[in-house]
Every structure is written in structure tokens, then in C-alpha cells.
C-alpha positions in Angstrom: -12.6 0.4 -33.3 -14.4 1.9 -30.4 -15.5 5.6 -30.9 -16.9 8.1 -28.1 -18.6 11.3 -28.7 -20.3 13.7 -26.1 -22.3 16.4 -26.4 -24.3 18.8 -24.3 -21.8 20.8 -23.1 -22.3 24.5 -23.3 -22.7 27.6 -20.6 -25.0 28.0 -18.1 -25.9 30.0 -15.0 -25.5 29.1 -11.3 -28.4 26.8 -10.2 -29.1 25.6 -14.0 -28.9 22.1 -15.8 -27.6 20.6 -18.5 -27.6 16.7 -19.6 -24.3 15.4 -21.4 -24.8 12.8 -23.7 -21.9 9.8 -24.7 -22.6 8.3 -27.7 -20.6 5.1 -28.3 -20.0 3.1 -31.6 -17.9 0.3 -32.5 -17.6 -3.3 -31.2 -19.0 -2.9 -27.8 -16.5 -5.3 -26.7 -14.5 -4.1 -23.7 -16.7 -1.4 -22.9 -18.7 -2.8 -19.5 -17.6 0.4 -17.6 -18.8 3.4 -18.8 -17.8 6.5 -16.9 -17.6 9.9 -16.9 -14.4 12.4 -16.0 -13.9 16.0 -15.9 -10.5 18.3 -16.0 -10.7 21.9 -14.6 -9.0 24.6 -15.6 -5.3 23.8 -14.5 -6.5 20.8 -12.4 -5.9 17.2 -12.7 -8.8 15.3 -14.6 -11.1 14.1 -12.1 -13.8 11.1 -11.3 -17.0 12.4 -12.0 -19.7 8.8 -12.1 -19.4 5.4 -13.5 -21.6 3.1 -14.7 -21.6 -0.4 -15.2 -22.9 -1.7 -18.7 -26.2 -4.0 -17.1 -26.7 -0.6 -14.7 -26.1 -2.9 -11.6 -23.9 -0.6 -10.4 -22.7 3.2 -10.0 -20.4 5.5 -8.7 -20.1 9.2 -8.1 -17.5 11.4 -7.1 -18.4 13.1 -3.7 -18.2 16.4 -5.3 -21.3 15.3 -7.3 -23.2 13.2 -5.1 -27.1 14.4 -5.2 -26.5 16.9 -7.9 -25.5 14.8 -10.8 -27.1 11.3 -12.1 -25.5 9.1 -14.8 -27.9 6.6 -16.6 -27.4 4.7 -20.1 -30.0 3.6 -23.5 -28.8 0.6 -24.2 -30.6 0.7 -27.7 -29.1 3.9 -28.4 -25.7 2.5 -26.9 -25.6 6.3 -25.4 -24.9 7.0 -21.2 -26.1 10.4 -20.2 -24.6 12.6 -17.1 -28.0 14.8 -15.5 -26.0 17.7 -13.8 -28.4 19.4 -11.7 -28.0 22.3 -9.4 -24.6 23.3 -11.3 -22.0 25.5 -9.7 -18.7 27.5 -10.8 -16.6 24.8 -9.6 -18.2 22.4 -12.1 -16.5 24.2 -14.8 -14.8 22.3 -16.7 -14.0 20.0 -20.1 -16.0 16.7 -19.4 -15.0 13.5 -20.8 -16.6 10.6 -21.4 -15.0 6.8 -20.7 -15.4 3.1 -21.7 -13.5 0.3 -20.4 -13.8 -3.4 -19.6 -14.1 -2.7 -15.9 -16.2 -0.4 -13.6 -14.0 1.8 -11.9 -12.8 4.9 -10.5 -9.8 5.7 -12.0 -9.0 6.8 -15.1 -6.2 4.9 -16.2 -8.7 1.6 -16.1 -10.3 3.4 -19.1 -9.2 2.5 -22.6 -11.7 4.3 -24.9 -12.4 7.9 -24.6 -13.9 10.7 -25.9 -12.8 14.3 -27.2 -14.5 15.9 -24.5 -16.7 19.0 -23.9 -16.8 22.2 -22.3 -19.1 22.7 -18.8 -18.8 26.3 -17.8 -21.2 27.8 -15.3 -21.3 31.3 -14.5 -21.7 33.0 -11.1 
């Protein structure tokens, strides 16, 4: 049984930071992809980054792109989301993901987490 749980979230100011962390448990089996996703008030739950397992690859949603960087501990077995730079529209409860492949979409991902709440002020 494959367990994710974030944390980090809380509520910050315009311009701030925060770092979310994913800490996974379990056989690891399955979970190469690791990603993260995020659902906005009344929105649709969104691609946020990906990253593969071995770190060979990621991805980030254009909305994110030179604001956010997603890394991993593989001793810890934990992948972290750096949000930098954080605005309004980043509000939102942010999940974390793990699947056997890296990619985009949410329904690839089998494991996830219970989320956390992102809300930055104006």
C-alpha cells in the first residue's frame, strides 16, 4: 500500500514562498512519476510539475514556469514543490501524485495524496 502525505501549505502574501513537501511510503513500486496537481476554487484540478523518479526529467505547467521548482530526496523518499514569487491565482488545494509513468495528466496517476491548502493574499 502506497501512502502520500503533503505538507507546507498554509497562507501567504503576494510575492512570498512556501515549499510543499510529499512524503511517500509504501512499496515504491509503481511510483516512477511523481507529480504535483492543484484544484482552485471551483476550477478543474490542474497540472502543476512532474518529476521523474531518477530526476532525468521534468515538467511544469506554463502557469508555473520560472516561479515554481519541483525536486525529490531520494533517501527521504519525499519530492518538494519551491513556489516562488506566489500570486492570488495560485490559490488553491495542492495535491501531490505518484504513478508508474511521468506525465501530465492526472488520470496517469494512481496514488495520491489528501492535499493542502495554498492561499495567497493580495
Amino acid at each position: 500500500q502506497v501512502q502520500l502525505v503533503e505538507s507546507g501549505g498554509g497562507l501567504v502574501q503576494a510575492g512570498g514562498s512556501l515549499r510543499l513537501s510529499c512524503a511517500v511510503s509504501g512499496n515504491p513500486f509503481g511510483t516512477y512519476g511523481r507529480a504535483w496537481f492543484r484544484q482552485p476554487p471551483g476550477k478543474e484540478r490542474e497540472f502543476v510539475a512532474s518529476i521523474a523518479w531518477s530526476a532525468s526529467t521534468i515538467y511544469y505547467g506554463d502557469s508555473v514556469k520560472g516561479r515554481f521548482t519541483i525536486s525529490r530526496d531520494v533517501a527521504k523518499n519525499t519530492v518538494y514543490l519551491q513556489m516562488n514569487s506566489l500570486k492570488p491565482e495560485d490559490t488553491a488545494v495542492y495535491y501531490c501524485a505518484a504513478g508508474p509513468f511521468l506525465t501530465q495528466k492526472a488520470d496517469d496517476y494512481k496514488y495520491w495524496g489528501q492535499g493542502t491548502q495554498v492561499t495567497v493574499s493580495s
